[in-house]
C-alpha positions as CSV (number, residue, x, y, z in Angstrom):
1,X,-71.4,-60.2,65.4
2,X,-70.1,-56.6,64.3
3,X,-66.9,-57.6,65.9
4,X,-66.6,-61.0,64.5
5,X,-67.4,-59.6,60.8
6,X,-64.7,-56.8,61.5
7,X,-62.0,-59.7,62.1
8,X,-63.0,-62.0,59.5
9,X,-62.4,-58.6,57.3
10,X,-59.1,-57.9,58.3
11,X,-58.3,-61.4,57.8
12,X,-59.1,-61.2,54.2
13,X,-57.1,-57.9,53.4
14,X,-54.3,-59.4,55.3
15,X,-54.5,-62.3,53.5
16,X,-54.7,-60.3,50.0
17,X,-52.1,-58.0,51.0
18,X,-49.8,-60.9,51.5
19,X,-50.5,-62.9,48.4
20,X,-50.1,-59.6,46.6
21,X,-46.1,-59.6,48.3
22,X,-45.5,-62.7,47.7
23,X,-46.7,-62.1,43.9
24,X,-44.5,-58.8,43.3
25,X,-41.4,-61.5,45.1
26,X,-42.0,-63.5,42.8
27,X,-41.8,-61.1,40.1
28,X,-38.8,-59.8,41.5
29,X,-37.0,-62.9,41.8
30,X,-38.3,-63.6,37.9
31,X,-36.7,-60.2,36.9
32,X,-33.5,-60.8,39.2
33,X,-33.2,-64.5,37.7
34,X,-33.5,-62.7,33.8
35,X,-30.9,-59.9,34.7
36,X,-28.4,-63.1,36.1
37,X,-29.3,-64.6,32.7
38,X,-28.9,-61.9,30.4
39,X,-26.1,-59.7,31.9
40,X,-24.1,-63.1,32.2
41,X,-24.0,-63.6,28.5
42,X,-21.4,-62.1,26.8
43,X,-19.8,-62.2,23.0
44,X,-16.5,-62.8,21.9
45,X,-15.9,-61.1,18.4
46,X,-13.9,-62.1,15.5
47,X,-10.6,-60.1,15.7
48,X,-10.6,-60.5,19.7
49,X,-10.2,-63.2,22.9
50,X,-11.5,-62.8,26.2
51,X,-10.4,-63.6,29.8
52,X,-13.0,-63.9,32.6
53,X,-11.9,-62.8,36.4
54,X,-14.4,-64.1,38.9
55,X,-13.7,-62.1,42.1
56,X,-10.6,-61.2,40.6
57,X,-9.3,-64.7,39.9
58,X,-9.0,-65.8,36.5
59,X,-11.6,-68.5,35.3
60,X,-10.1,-71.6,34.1
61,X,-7.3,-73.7,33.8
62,X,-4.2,-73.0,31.7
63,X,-5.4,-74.8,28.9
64,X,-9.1,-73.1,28.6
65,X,-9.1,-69.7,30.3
66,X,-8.4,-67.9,27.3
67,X,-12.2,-67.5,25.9
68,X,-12.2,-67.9,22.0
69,X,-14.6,-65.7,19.3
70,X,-18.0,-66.6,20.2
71,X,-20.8,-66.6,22.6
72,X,-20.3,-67.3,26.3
73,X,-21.9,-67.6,29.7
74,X,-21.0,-66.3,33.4
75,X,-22.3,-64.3,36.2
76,X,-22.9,-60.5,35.9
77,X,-20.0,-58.0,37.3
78,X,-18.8,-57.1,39.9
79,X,-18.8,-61.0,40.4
80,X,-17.0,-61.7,37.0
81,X,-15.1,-59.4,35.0
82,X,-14.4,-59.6,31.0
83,X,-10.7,-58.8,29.8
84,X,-11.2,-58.5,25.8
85,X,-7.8,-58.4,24.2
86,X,-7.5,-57.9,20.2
87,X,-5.3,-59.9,19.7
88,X,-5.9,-60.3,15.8
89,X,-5.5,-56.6,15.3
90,X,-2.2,-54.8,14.5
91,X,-1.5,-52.1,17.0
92,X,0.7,-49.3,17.1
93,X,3.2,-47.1,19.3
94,X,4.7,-43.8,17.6
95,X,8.1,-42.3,19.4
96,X,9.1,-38.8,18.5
97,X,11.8,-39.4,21.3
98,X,15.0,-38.3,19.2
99,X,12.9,-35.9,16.9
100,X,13.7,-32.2,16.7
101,X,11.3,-29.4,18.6
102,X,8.9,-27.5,16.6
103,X,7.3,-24.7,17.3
104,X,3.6,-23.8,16.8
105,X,4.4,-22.1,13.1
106,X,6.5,-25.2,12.1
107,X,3.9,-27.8,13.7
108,X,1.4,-25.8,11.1
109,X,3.8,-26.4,8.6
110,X,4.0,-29.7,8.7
111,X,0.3,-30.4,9.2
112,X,-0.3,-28.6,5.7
113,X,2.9,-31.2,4.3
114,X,4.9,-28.1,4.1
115,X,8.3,-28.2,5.0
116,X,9.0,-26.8,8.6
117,X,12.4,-25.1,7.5
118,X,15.7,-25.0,8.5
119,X,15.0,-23.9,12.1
120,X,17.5,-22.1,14.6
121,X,20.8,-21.9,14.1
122,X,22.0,-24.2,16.0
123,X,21.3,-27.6,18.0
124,X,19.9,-27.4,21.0
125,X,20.5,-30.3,22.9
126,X,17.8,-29.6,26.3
127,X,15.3,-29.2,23.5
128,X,15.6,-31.5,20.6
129,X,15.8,-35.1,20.4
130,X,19.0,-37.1,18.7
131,X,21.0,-39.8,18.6
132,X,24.7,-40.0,18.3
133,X,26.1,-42.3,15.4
134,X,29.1,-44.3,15.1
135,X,30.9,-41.2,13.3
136,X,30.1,-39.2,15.8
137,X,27.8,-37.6,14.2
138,X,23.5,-36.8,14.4
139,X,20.5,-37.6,13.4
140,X,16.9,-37.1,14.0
141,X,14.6,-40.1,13.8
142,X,10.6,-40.6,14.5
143,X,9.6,-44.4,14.0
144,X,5.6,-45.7,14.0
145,X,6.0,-49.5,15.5
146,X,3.2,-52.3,14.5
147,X,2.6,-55.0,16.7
148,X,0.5,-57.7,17.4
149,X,-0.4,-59.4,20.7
150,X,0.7,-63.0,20.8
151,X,0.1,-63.8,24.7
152,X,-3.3,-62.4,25.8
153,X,-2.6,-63.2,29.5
154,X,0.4,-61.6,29.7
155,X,-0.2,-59.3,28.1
156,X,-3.8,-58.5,29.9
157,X,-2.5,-59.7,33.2
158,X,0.9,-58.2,33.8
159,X,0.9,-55.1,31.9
160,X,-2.0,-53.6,30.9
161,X,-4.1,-51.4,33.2
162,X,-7.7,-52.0,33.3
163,X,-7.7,-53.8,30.3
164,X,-6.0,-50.4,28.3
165,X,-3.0,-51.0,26.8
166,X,-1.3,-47.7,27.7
167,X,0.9,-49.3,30.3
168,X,2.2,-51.8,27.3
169,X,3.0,-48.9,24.7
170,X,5.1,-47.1,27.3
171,X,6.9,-49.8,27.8
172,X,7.0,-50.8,24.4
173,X,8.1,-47.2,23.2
174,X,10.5,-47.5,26.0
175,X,12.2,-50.2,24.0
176,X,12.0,-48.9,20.9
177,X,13.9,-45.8,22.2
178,X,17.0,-47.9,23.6
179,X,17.0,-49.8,20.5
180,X,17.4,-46.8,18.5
181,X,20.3,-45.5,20.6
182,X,21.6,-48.6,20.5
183,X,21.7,-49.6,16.8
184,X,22.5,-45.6,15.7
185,X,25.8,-46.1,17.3
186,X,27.0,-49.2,14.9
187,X,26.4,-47.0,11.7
188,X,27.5,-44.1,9.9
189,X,25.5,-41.5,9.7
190,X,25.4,-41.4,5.8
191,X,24.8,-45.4,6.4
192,X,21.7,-44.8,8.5
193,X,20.1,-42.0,6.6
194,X,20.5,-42.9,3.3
195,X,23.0,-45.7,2.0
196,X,22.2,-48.8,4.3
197,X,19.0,-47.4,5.5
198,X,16.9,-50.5,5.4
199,X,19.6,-52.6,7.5
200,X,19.9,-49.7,9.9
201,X,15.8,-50.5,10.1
202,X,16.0,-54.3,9.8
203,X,18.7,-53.9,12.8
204,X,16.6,-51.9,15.0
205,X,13.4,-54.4,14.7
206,X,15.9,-57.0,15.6
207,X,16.8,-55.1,18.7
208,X,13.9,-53.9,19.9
209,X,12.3,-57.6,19.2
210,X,15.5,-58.9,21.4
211,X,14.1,-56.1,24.2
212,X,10.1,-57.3,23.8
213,X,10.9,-61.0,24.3
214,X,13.2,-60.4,27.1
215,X,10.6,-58.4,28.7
216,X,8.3,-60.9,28.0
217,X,5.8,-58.4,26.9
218,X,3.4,-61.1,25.1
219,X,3.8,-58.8,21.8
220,X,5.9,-59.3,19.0
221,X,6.6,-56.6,16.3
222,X,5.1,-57.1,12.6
223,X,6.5,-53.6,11.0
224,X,8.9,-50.7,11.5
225,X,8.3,-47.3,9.8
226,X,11.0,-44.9,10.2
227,X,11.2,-41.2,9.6
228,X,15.2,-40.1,9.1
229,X,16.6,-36.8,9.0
230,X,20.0,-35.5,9.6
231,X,20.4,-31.8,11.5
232,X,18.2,-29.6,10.0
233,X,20.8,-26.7,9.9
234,X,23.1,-29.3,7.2
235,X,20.1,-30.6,5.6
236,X,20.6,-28.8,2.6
237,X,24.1,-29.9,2.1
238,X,22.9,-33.3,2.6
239,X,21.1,-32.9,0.1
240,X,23.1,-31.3,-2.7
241,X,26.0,-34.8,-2.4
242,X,23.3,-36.8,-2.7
243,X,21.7,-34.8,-5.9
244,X,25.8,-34.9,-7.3
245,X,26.5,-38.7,-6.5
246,X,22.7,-39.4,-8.3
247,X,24.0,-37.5,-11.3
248,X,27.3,-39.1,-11.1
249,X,25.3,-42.5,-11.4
250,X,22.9,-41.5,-14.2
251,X,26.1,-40.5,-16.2
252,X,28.5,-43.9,-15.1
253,X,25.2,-45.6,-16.6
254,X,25.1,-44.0,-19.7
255,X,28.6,-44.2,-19.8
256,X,28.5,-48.1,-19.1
257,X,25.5,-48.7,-21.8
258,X,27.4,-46.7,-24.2
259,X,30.1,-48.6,-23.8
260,X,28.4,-52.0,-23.8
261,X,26.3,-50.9,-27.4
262,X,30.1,-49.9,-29.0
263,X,31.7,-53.1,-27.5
264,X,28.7,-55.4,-29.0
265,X,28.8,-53.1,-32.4
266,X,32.5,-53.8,-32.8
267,X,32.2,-57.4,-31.9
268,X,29.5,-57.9,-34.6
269,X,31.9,-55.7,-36.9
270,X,35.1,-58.3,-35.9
271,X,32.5,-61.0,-36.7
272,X,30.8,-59.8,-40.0
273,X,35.4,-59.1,-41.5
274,X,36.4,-62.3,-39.8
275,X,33.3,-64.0,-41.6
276,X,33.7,-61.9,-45.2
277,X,38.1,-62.9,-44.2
278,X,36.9,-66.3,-43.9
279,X,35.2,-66.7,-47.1
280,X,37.7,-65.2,-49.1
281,X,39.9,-67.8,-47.7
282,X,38.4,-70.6,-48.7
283,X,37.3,-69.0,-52.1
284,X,41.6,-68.3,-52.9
285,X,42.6,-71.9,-51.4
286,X,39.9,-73.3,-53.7
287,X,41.2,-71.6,-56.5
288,X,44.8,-72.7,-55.4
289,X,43.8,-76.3,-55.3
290,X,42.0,-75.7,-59.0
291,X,44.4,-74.4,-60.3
292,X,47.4,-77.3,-59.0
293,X,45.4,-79.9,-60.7
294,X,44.6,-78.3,-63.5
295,X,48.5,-78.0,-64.0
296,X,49.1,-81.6,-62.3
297,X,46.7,-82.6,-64.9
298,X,48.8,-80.8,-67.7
299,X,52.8,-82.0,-66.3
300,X,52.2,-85.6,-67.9
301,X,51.2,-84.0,-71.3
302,X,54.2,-80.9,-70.6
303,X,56.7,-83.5,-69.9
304,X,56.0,-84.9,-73.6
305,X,55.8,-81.8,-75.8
306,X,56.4,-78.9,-73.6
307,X,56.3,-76.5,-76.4
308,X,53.0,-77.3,-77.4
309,X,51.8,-76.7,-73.7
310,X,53.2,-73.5,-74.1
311,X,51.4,-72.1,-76.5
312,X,48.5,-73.8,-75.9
313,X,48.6,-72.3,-72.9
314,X,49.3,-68.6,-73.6
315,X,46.7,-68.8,-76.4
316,X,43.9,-70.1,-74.1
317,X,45.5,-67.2,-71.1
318,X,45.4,-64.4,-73.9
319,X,41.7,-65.0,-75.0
320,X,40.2,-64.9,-71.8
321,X,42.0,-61.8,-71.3
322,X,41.2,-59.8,-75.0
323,X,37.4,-61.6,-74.1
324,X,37.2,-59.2,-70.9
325,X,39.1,-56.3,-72.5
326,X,36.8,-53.0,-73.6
327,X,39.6,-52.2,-76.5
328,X,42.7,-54.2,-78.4
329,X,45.3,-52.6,-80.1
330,X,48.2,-54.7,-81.8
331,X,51.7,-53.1,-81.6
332,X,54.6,-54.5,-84.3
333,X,58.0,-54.6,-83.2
334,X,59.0,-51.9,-85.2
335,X,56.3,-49.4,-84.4
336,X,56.9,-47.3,-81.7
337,X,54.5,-47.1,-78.4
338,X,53.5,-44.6,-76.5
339,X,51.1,-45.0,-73.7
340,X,48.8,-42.1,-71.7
341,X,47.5,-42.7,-68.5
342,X,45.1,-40.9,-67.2
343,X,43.9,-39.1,-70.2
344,X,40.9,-37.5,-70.3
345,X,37.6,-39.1,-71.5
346,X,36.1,-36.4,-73.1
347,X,39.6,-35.9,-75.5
348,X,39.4,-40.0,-75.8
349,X,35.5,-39.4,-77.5
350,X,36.5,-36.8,-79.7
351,X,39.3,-38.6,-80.8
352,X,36.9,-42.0,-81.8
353,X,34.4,-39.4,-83.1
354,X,36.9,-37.4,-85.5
355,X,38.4,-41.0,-86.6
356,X,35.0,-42.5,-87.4
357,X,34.4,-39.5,-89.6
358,X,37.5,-39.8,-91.6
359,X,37.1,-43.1,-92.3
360,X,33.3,-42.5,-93.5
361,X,34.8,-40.1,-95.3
362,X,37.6,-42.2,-97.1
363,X,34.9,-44.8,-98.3
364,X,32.9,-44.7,-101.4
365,X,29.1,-44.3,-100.7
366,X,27.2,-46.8,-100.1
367,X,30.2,-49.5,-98.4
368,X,29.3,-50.8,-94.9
369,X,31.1,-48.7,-92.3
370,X,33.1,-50.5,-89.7
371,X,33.5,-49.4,-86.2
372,X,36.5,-48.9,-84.7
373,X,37.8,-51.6,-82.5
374,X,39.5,-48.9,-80.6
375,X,41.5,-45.2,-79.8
376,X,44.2,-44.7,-83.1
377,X,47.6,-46.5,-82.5
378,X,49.4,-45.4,-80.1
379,X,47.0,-44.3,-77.8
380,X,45.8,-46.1,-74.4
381,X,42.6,-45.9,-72.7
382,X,44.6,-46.1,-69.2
383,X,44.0,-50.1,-68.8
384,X,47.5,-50.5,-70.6
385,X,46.3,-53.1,-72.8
């Protein structure tokens, strides 16, 4: 009996040991099932797209492989792998290729936005970076590229390295080099630095754009920023043309809009004489015309009686004129005349005054006095009257 109960017990904890595994399996494969669930979801954002390598392989067709912004489902890695490539964000590559060395002083320098100075006295060619223009001259350049990824897969699958894009801006600053070596010899290098600077630029994006899509990088470029310099031993000179040809521009302007105000001031001169020219014109040819009919009027009446015309005439020409006259003196043909011009006013006053006090004098008292009608005879108030 002892033995029988002893069996039957073991039976029991055997039985409750196994039901007890079989519940922690079934815990397990709960907890397994959740991690498949969970690690296998994953989230496109906005700015991004994904690709999905299952075993290394890329998931999908052509068509749908590339995963769009949003939430998606797969199996947890190692079994599948998620590429995110941001492919609606600019990114950049900076060469300091054919930039000049600094030293540790002059990197300070140009951290505080200080300028680095002229440095040593000569090139020096093992050292600092250059290119060689079409003059055969310098120059120093750093440019700052933007770009933006336009074939995920290519770009993802072919080039970059673990998903990084290091690999990609090598080979993109790669290209950016030879295009500034190769541009820089087409120019001057008064062109590139200052005069056609944004060509020399626009050029450069063209060639290094050429380079990317022969590559077929899966980028494109969106922006070049470039830093120019000649030698840093001629900077200065450099610097004092292009202070004299900015001066010599200022003055031609001045020069020009002077000559533009005195051009339109003597034009509204010419216009303003040619106008007053004008009127006096038309004021003497309508006098002209008045005056032809007036005597076309009078050649009937002259043709009859022409003395009578005559005198009419000079009687009618010699009141207008004693009308408009300040003094009249009448001369006989036996007096004698004699004019001064010029006289002097004062002499001309004192001469009325002594004459108006003679004649009050001459008068009895009491009879109206009569002003002169002008200077005694013989004299002339320089009209010649």
């Amino acid at each position: 009996m002892a033995q029988d109960r002893d069996h039957e017990l073991g039976s029991q904890a055997l039985a409750g040991a196994l039901q007890s595994s079989f519940r922690l399996l079934q815990l397990a494969m709960v907890a397994i099932l959740v991690y498949i669930v969970f690690t296998g979801v994953y989230v496109v954002k906005q700015h991004e797209v994904a690709l999905v390598l299952r075993l290394g392989k890329v998931v999908g067709t052509k068509a749908d492989r590339v995963r769009q912004p949003g939430l998606h489902f797969g199996f947890p890695y190692p079994l599948d792998e998620v590429i995110r490539v941001p492919v609606k964000n600019f990114q950049t590559v900076k060469s300091e290729t054919h930039w000049y060395q600094l030293n540790d002083a002059e990197k300070e320098a140009v951290a505080r936005k200080e300028d680095p100075g002229p440095g040593p006295p000569t090139l020096r060619p093992l050292m600092d970076g250059y290119t060689v223009t079409g003059d055969t001259n310098i120059l120093h350049s750093q440019w700052q590229l933007t770009y933006q990824i336009v074939d995920p897969v290519r770009y993802a699958l072919d080039f970059a390295q673990n998903g990084k894009q290091k690999a990609v801006e090598e080979l993109l600053r790669a290209a950016l080099d030879n295009a500034v070596v190769i541009v820089s010899a087409r120019y001057a290098a008064d062109a590139a630095y200052r005069t056609e600077r944004n060509q020399f630029t626009d050029d450069v994006v063209a060639e290094v754009s050429r380079i990317i899509t022969a590559q077929n990088l899966g980028c494109s470029v969106e922006r070049l920023d470039p830093v120019i310099e000649p030698p840093r031993q001629v900077k200065m000179a450099f610097e004092i043309v292009f202070a004299a040809e900015q001066e010599g521009d200022r003055l031609r302007k001045e020069a020009e809009g002077y000559a533009k105000r005195v051009v339109l001031e003597s034009q509204g001169k010419a216009s303003q004489i040619k106008g007053e020219a004008q009127g006096l014109a038309g004021g003497t040819v309508q006098r002209a015309r008045a005056d032809a009919e007036a005597f076309l009027k009078l050649l009937p009446q002259y043709k009859q009686n022409s003395a009578v015309i005559r005198k009419t005439t000079w009687l009618g020409t010699l009141n207008r004129v004693l009308a408009n006259a300040d003094e009249k003196m009448l001369v006989h043909d036996e007096e004698e005349l004699r004019l001064q011009l010029s006289r002097d006013p004062k002499v001309i006053a004192e001469q009325s005054r002594k004459a108006v006090e003679g004649e009050a004098e001459a008068k009895p008292e009491g009879a109206p006095q009569q002003q002169p009608a002008g200077p005694p005879p013989g004299a002339d108030d320089g009209h010649g009257h």
